[in-house]
C-alpha positions as CSV (number, residue, x, y, z in Angstrom):
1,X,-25.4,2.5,14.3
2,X,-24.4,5.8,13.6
3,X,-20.7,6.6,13.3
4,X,-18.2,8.8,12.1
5,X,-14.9,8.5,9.8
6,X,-12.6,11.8,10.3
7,X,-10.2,11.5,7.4
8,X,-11.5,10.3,4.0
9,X,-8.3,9.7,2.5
10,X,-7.7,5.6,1.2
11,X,-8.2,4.1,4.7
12,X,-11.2,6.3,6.0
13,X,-13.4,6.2,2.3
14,X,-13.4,2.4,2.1
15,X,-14.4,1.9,5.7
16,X,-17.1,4.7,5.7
17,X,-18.4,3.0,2.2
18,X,-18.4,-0.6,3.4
19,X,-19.8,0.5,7.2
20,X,-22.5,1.8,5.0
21,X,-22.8,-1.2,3.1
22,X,-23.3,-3.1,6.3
23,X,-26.0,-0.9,6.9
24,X,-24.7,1.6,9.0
25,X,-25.1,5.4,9.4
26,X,-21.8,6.8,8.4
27,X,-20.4,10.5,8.5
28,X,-17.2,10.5,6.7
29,X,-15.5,13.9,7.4
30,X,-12.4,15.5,5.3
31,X,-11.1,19.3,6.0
32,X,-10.6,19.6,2.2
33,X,-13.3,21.0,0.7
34,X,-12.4,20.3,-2.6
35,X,-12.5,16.3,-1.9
36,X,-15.7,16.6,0.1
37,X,-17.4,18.6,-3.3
38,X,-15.7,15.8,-5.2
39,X,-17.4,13.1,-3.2
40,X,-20.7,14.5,-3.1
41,X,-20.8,14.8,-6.9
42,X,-19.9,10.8,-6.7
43,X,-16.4,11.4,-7.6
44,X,-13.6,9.5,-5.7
45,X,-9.9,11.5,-5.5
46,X,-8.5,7.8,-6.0
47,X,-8.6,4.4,-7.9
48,X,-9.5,1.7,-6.1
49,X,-11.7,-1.0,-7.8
50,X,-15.4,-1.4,-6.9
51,X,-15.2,1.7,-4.7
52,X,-16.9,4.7,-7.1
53,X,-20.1,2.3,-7.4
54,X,-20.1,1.3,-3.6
55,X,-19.9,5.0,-2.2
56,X,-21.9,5.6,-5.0
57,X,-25.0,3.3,-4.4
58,X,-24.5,4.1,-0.1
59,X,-24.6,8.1,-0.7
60,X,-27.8,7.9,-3.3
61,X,-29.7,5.5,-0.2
62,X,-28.4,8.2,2.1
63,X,-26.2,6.0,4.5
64,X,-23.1,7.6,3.7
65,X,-22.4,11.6,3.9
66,X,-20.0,13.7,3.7
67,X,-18.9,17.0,5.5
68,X,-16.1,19.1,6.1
69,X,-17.2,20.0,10.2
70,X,-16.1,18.0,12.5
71,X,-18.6,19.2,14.6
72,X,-21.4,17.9,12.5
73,X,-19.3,14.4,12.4
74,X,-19.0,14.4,15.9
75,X,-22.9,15.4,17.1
76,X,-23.5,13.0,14.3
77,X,-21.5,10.0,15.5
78,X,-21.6,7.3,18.6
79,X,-18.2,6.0,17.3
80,X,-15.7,8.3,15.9
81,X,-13.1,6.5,13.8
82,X,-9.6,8.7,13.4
83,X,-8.2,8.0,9.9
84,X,-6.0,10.9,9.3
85,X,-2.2,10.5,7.8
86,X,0.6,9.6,9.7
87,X,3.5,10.1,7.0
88,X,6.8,9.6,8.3
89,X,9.2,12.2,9.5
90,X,12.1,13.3,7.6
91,X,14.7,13.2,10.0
92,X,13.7,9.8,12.0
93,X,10.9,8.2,10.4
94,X,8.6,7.8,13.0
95,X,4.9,8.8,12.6
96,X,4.2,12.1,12.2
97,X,1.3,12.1,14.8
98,X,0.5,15.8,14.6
99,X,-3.0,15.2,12.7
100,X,-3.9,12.7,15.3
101,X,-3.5,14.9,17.8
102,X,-5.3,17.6,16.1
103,X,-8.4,15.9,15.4
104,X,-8.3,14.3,19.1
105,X,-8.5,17.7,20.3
106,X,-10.7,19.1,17.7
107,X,-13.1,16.2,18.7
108,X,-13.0,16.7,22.9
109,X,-13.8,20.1,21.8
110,X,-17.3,19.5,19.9
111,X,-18.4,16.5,22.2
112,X,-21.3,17.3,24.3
113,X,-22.1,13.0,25.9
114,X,-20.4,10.0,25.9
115,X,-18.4,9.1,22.5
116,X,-15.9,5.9,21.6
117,X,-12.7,7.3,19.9
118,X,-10.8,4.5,17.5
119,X,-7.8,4.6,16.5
120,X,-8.0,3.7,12.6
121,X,-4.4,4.6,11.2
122,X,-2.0,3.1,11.2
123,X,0.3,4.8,14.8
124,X,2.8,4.0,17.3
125,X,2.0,2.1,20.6
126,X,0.8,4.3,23.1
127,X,-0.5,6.7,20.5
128,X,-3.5,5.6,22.6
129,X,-2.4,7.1,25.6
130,X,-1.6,10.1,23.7
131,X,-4.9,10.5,22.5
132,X,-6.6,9.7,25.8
133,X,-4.9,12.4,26.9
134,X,-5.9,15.4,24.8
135,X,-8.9,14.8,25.0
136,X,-9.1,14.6,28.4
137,X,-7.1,18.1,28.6
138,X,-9.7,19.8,26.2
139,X,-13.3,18.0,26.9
140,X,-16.3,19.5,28.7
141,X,-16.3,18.3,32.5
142,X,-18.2,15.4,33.7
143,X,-18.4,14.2,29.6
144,X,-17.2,10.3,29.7
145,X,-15.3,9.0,26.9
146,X,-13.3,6.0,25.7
147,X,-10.4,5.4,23.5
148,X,-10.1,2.5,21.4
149,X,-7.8,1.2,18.5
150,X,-9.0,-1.0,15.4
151,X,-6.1,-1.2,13.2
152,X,-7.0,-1.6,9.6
153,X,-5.6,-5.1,7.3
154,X,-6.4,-3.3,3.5
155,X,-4.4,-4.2,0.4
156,X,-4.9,-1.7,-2.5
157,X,-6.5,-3.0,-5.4
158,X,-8.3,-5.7,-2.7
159,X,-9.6,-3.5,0.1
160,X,-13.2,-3.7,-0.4
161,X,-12.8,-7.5,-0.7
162,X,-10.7,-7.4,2.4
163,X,-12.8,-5.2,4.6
164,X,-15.9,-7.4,3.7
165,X,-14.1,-11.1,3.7
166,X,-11.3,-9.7,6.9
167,X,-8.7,-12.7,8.2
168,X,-9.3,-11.3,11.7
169,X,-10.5,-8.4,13.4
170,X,-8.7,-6.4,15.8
171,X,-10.3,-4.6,19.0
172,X,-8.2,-3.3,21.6
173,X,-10.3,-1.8,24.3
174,X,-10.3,-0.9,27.9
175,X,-13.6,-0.6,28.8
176,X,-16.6,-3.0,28.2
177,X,-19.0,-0.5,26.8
178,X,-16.4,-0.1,24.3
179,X,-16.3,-3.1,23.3
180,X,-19.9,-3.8,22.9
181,X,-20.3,-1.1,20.7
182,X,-17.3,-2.1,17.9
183,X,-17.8,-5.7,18.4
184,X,-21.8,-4.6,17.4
185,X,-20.7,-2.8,14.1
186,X,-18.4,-5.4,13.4
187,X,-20.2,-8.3,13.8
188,X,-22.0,-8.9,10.1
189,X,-18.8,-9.6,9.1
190,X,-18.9,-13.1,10.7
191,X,-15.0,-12.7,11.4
192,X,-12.5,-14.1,13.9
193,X,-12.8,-11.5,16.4
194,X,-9.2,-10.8,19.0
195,X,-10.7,-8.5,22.0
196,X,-7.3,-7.3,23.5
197,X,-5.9,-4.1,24.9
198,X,-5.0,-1.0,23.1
199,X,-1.4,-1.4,23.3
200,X,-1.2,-4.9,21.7
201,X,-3.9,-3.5,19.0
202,X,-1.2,-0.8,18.1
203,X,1.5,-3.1,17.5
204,X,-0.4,-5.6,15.6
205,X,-0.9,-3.3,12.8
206,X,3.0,-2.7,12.4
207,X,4.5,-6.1,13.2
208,X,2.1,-7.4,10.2
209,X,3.1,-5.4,7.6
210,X,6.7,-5.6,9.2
211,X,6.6,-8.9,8.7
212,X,5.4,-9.2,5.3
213,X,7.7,-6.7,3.9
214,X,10.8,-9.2,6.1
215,X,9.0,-12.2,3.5
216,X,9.5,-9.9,0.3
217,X,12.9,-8.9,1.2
218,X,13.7,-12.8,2.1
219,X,13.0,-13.8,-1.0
220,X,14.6,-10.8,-3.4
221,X,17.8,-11.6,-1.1
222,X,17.2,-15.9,-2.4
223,X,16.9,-14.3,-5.8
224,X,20.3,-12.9,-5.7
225,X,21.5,-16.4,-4.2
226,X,20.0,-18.4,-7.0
227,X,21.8,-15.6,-9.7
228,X,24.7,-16.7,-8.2
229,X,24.2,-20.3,-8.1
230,X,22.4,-21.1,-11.2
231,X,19.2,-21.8,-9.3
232,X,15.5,-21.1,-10.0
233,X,14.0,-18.8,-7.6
234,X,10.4,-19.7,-9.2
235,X,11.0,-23.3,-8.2
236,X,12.9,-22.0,-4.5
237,X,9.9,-20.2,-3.9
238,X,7.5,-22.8,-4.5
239,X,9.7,-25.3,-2.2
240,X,9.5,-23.6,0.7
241,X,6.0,-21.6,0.4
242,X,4.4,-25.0,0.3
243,X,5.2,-25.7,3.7
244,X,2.3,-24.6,5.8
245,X,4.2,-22.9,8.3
246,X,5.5,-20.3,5.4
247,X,2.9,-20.1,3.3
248,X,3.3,-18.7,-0.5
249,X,2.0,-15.5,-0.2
250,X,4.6,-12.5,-0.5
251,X,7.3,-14.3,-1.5
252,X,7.4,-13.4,-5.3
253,X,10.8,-11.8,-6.5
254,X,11.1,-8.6,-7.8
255,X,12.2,-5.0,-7.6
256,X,11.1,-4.3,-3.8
257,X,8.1,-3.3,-2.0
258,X,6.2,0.2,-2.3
259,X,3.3,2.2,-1.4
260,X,2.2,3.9,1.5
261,X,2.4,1.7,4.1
262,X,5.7,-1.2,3.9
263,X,8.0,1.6,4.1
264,X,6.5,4.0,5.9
265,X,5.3,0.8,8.8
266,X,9.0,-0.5,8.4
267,X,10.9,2.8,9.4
268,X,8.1,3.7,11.9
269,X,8.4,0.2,13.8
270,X,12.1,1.1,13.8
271,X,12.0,4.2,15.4
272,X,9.3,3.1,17.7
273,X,11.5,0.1,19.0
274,X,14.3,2.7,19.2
275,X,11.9,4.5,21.5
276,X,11.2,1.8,23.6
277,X,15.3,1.1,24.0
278,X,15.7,-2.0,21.1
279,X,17.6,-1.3,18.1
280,X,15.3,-3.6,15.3
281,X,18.7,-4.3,13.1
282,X,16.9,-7.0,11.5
283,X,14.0,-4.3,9.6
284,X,17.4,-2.4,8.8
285,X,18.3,-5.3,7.0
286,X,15.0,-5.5,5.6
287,X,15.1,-2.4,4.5
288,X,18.8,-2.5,3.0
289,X,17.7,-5.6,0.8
290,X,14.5,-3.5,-0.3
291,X,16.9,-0.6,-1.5
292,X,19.4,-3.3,-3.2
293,X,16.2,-5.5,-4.9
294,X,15.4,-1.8,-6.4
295,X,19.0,-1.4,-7.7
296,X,18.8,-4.5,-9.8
297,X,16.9,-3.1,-12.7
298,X,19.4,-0.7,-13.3
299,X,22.2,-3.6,-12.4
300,X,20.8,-5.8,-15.3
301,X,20.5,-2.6,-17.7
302,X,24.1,-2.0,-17.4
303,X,24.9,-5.7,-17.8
304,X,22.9,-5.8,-21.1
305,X,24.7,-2.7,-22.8
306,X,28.2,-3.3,-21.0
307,X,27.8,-0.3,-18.5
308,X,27.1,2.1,-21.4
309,X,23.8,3.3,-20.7
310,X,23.7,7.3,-21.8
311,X,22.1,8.7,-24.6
312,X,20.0,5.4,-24.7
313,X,15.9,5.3,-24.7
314,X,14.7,2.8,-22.0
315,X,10.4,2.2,-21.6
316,X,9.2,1.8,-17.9
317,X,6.0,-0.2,-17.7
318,X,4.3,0.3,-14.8
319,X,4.1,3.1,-12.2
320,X,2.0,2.4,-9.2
321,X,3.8,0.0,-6.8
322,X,1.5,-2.4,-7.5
323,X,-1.6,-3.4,-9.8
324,X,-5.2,-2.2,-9.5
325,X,-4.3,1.1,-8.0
326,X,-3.4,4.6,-8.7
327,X,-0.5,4.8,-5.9
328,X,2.4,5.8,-6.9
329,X,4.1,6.8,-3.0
330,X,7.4,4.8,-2.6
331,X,6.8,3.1,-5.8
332,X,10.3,1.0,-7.0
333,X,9.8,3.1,-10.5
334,X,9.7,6.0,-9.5
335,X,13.3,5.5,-8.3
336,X,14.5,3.4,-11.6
337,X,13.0,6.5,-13.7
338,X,14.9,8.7,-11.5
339,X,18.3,6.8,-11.9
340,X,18.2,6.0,-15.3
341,X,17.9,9.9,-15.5
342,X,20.8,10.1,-13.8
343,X,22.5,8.0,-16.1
344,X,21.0,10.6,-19.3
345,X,18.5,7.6,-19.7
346,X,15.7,9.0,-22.0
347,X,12.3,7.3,-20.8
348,X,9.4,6.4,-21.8
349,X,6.5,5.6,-19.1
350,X,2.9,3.7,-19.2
351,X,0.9,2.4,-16.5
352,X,-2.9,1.6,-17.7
353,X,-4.5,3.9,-13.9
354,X,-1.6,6.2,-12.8
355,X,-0.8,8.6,-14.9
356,X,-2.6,11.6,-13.7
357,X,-0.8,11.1,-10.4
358,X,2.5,11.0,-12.4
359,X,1.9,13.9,-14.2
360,X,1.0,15.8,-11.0
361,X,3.9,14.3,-9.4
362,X,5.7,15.7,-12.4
363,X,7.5,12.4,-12.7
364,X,10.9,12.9,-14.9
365,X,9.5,10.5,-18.3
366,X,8.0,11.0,-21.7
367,X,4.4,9.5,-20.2
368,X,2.9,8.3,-23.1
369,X,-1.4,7.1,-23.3
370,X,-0.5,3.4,-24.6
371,X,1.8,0.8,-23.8
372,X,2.5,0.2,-27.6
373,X,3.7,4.0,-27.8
374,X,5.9,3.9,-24.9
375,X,8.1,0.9,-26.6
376,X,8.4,1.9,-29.8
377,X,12.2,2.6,-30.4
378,X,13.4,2.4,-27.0
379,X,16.4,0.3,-26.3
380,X,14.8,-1.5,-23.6
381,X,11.8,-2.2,-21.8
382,X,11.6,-2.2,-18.0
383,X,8.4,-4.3,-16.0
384,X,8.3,-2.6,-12.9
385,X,4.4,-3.3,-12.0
386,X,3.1,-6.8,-13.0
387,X,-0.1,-5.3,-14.5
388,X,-2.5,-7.8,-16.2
389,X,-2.5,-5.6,-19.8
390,X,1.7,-6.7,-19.6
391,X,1.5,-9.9,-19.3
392,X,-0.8,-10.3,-22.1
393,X,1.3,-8.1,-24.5
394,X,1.5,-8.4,-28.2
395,X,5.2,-9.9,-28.0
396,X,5.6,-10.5,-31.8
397,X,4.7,-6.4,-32.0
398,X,6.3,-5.1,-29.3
399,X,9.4,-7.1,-30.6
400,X,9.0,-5.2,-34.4
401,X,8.8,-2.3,-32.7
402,X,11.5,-1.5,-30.1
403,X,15.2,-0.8,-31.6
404,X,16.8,-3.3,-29.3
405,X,14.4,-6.0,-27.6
406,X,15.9,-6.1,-24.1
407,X,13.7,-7.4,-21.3
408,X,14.7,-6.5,-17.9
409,X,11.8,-8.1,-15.9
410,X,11.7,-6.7,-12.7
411,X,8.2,-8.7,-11.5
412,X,9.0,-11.9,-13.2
413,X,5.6,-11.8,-15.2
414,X,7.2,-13.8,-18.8
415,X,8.8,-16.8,-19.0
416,X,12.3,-16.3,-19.7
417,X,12.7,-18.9,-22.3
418,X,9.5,-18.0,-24.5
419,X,10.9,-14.2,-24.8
420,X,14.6,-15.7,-25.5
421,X,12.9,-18.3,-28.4
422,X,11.0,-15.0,-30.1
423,X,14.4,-13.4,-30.1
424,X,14.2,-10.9,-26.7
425,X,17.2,-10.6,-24.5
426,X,15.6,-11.3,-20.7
427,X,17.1,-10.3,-18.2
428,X,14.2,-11.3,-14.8
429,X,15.0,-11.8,-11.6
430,X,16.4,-15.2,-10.2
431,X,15.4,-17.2,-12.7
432,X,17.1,-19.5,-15.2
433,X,16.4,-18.6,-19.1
434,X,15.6,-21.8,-19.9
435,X,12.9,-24.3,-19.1
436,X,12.8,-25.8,-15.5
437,X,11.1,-29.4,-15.9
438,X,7.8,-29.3,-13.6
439,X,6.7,-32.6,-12.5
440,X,3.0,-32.7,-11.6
441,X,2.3,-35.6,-9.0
């Protein structure tokens, strides 16, 4: 089928490349011309793993193109998939929906027969309508048209994987033509399929990841608990994530939630819910506990050198919010680096994929090319991004060369007592320093 992606950012690249995987005829579209050069020499603006090769191998067996007309996409495309930013606004945080609304107009302007529109961010309920709307205000006469909404479920450093292997996928339509054209391209995937409206679609999307940031701010406010009551948070977490009503996903410890889409989704269902006349005090909490998990770093850093933190030299390991991506948005060390510069914190920053964004960002750190060189002499080290390449560290090495060996281990990645036997002060995050029998039945 031929379709179109408008907005090759994260979302709209990895769809276009694994549509064209599927065997698809896929447009993606991007009003930077920079990116689109950048993608047809094979470059990709972003790390995400497997994806240079897949866009790669789709672009040279000429399913996948790139352009920077929407006119081309949309003469191009029978389904035209909207993936264009929604950031939040400053004063609110709701979604910034101006984009949308510009490429919904942009689109009714270039369509000359029948087209399916699909929501692909990541927007409000009833964006929808909105859509439906300016396109109706700005088409040709007697042109038919329907508006659909396929949320996207993609982790960084998994999305390939996740848009191949989906849990579910979402369709909310209103027409049966519609339908049988996304439920066509979507079909390979062998996938349980929910046909619903476009309403219900819209709020998937945000009561997912509304709910999975409510799990990581659950168990960062039990890690506090156990501090305080000389439990194990490992072994709390284990307790209750093997009941199959919980599950054990998203319920690690650690310094909060990041990227572009937890706190961005969390402050956007918020508003939206505000909207609609219900004040969501329970994602306020969320969020509260999100801001206070972040704190503890510096909480455990003031602890370890009795609140006396200036003129020190602390190493931050890790920038992205997460492993196996470049994203640094909303990451949890961004703000450590920023408050431990507050404190007149010298620091000392690694992270094995994200530097180039740091140094664009202009992140406040020494940001040094190896992890080795970013501990030597500081007076602590600080794990904010459970990166592979930590955990198997040189312990004995990094021990010899840091001027005090504090651990403040803000993803839990070592086990407390092995760092405390080779002489490390560890400092994680609900855990006992010492070893917690685990019976194997």
């Amino acid at each position: 089928m031929k379709i179109t992606i408008i907005g090759s950012g994260y979302v709209g690249l990895v769809t276009g490349a694994c549509l064209g995987d599927l065997g698809h005829h896929v447009v993606c579209v991007d009003n930077n011309k920079e990116k689109i050069r950048m993608l047809k020499q094979g470059e990709v603006p972003f790390y995400e793993p497997g994806l240079k090769e897949l866009v790669g191998i789709n672009f040279n067996e000429g399913r996948l193109t790139f352009t920077d007309s929407i006119k081309e996409g949309v003469a191009h495309g029978h389904v035209i998939f909207i993936t264009v930013g929604t950031p939040p606004k400053e004063d609110t945080g709701a979604a910034d929906l101006s984009a949308v609304q510009t490429v919904s107009r942009e689109i009714a302007e270039s369509m000359t027969s029948y087209r399916v529109v699909v929501e692909k961010s990541t927007v409000p309920v009833r964006t929808g309508r909105m859509v439906a709307d300016t396109i109706s205000r700005h088409i040709a006469p007697g042109i038919e048209f329907d508006v659909a909404s396929v949320p996207e479920f993609l982790r960084e450093g998994s999305a390939i994987k996740d848009f191949l292997n989906p849990d579910r996928i979402v369709i909310g339509v209103t027409s049966d033509k519609a339908a049988g054209l996304l439920v066509k391209i979507f079909e390979p995937l062998n996938a349980p399929l929910l046909l619903t409206d476009i309403e219900s679609a819209e709020l998937i999307k945000h009561c997912a990841n509304a709910f999975l940031a409510m799990k990581i701010s659950f168990i960062n406010a039990v890690a506090h608990i156990c501090e305080l009551s000389g439990a194990d948070v490992g072994k709390v977490a284990m307790g209750i994530g093997l009941d199959h009503r919980i599950g054990k996903e998203f319920l690690k410890p650690g310094i909060g939630y990041g990227g572009s889409c937890f706190p961005k989704d969390v402050k956007a269902f918020i508003a939206i819910s505000k909207k609609l006349g219900y004040e969501f005090k329970l994602l306020k909490e969320v969020e509260k506990i999100n801001e206070f998990a972040r704190n503890k770093a510096i909480d455990k850093l003031k602890m370890a050198f009795d609140d006396k933190l200036e003129g020190k030299t602390m190493a931050v390991l890790g920038l992205s919010f997460k492993p196996d991506t470049d994203d640094i948005r909303s990451s949890p060390a961004l703000d450590i680096i920023n408050k431990l510069r507050e404190e007149n914190v010298s620091v000392r920053a690694y992270d094995p994929k994200a530097l180039d964004f740091a140094r664009e960002l202009g992140v406040d750190a020494h940001l040094c090319d190896d992890v080795y060189s970013a501990v030597t002499g500081v007076d602590a080290m600080i794990v904010a991004t459970e990166w592979p390449e930590f955990r198997n560290l040189d312990l004995p090495r990094v021990k010899s060369i840091m001027n005090r060996p504090v651990v403040i281990d803000g993803r839990n990645l070592f086990e407390p007592f092995r760092l405390e036997a080779m002489g490390f002060e560890y400092y994680g995050m609900g855990r006992k320093n010492k070893p917690v029998i685990n019976y194997d039945f």
